[in-house]
C-alpha positions as CSV (number, residue, x, y, z in Angstrom):
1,X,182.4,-21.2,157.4
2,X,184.1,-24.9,156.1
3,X,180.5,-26.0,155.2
4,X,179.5,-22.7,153.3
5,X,182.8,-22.9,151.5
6,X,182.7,-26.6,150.5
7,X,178.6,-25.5,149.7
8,X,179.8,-22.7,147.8
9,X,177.9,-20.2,149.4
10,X,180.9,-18.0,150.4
11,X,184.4,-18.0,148.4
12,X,187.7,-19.3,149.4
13,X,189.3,-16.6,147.2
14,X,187.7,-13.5,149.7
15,X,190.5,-12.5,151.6
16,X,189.2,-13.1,154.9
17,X,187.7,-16.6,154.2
18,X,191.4,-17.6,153.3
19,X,192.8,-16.0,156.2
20,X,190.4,-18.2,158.3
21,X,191.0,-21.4,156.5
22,X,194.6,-20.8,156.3
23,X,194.2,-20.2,160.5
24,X,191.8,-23.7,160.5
25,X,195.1,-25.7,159.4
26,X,196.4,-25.2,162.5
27,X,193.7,-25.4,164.6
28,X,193.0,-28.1,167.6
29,X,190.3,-30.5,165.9
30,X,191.6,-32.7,163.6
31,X,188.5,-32.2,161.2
32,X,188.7,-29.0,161.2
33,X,192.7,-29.3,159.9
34,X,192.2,-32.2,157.6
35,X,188.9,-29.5,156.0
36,X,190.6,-26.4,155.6
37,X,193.9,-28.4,154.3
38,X,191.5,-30.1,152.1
39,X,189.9,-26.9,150.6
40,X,193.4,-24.5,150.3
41,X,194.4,-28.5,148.7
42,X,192.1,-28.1,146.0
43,X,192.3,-24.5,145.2
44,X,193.9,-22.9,142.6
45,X,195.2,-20.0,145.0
46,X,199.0,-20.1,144.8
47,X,200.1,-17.7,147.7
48,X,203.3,-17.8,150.1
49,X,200.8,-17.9,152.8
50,X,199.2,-20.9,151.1
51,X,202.0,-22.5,150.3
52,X,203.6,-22.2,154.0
53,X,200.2,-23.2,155.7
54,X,200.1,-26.8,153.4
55,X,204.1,-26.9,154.4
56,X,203.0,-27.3,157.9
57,X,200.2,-29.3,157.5
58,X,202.6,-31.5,156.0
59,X,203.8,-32.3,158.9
60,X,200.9,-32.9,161.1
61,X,200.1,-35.9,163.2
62,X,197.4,-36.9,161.4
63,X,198.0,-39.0,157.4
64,X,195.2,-37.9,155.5
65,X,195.8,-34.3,156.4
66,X,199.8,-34.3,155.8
67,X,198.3,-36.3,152.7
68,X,196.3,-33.8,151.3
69,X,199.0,-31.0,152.2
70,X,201.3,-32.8,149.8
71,X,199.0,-33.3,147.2
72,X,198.6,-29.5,147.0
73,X,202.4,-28.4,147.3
74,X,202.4,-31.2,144.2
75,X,199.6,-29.7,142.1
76,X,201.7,-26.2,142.7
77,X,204.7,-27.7,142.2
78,X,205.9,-31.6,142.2
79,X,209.7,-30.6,142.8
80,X,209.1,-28.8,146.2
81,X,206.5,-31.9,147.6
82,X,209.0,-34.1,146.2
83,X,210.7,-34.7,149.3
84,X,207.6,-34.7,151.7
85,X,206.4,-37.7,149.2
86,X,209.7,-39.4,149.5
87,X,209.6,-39.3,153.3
88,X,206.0,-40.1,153.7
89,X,206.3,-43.2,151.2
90,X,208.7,-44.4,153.5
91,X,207.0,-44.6,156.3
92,X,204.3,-47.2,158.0
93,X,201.3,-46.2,156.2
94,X,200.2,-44.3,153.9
95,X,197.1,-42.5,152.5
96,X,195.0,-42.3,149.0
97,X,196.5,-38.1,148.8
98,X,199.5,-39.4,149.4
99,X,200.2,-41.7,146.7
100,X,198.1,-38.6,144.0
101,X,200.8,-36.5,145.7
102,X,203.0,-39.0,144.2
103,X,201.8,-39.6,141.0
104,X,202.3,-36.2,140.0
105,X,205.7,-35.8,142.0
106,X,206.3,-38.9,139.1
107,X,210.4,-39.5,140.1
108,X,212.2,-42.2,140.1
109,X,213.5,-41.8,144.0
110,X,209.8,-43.5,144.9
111,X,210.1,-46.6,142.5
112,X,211.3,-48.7,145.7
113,X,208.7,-48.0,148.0
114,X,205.7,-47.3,145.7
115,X,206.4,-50.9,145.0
116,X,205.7,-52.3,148.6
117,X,202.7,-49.9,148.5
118,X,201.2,-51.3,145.3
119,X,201.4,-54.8,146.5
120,X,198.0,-56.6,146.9
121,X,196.5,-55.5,150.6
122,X,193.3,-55.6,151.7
123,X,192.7,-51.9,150.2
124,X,192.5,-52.5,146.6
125,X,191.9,-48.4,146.4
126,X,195.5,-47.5,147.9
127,X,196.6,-50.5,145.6
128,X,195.7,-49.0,142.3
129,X,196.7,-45.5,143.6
130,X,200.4,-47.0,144.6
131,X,200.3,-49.0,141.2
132,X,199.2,-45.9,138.8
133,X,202.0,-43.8,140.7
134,X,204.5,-46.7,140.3
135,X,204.0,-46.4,136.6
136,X,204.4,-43.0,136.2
137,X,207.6,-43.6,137.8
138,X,209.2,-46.2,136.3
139,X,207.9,-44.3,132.7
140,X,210.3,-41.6,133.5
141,X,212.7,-43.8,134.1
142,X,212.0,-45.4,130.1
């Protein structure tokens, strides 16, 4: 059902093929988390039920799938991911959604550690990424 939504052979917006992706956040293989939290990510669907299934997956073991839950409570709304960002930025590593969740979260509470982030590493992608959100930041601040 993942592959025939991300082919667009079956829509996201059919009731029942939310309710299973929205179920697929929580579900025991990582893939299939980091997919469906991916896909209700990119959405346009605004629902409490999506909204509560990307604040869980915000808090799942895995980076890239707490990543891309915080990218899509920040395309809904940057004040409400604002504090998942803040906590995530903090932390020991971080991933590509992360620092887009930041960039549009745009406050100047992540100025300090988008700063370590967007020193040189050896992943110039996460670089640019922590740099572009570092200046959208510190424009606020201007």
């Amino acid at each position: 059902m993942l592959k025939a939504i991300l082919a667009e052979e079956q829509a996201l917006a059919d009731d029942a093929n939310l309710e299973q992706v929205i179920a697929l956040t929580r579900d025991a293989d990582a893939s299939n988390r980091d997919w469906a939290t991916m896909l209700l990510a990119q959405e346009e669907i605004d629902t409490p039920a999506v909204r509560e299934a990307l604040f869980h997956a915000a808090s799942d073991e895995e980076d890239v799938i707490r990543g891309e839950a915080m990218l899509g409570l920040a395309i809904r709304d940057p004040e409400i991911a604002l504090p998942l960002v803040q906590e995530a930025l903090g932390g020991e590593s971080v991933c590509a959604p992360m620092l887009e969740a930041a960039l549009l979260c745009a406050h100047p509470s992540l100025i300090g550690d988008l700063r370590i982030w967007a020193e040189p590493s050896d992943m110039p992608l996460l670089d640019d990424l922590a740099g572009e959100a570092l200046a959208a930041c510190e424009k606020i601040t201007n």
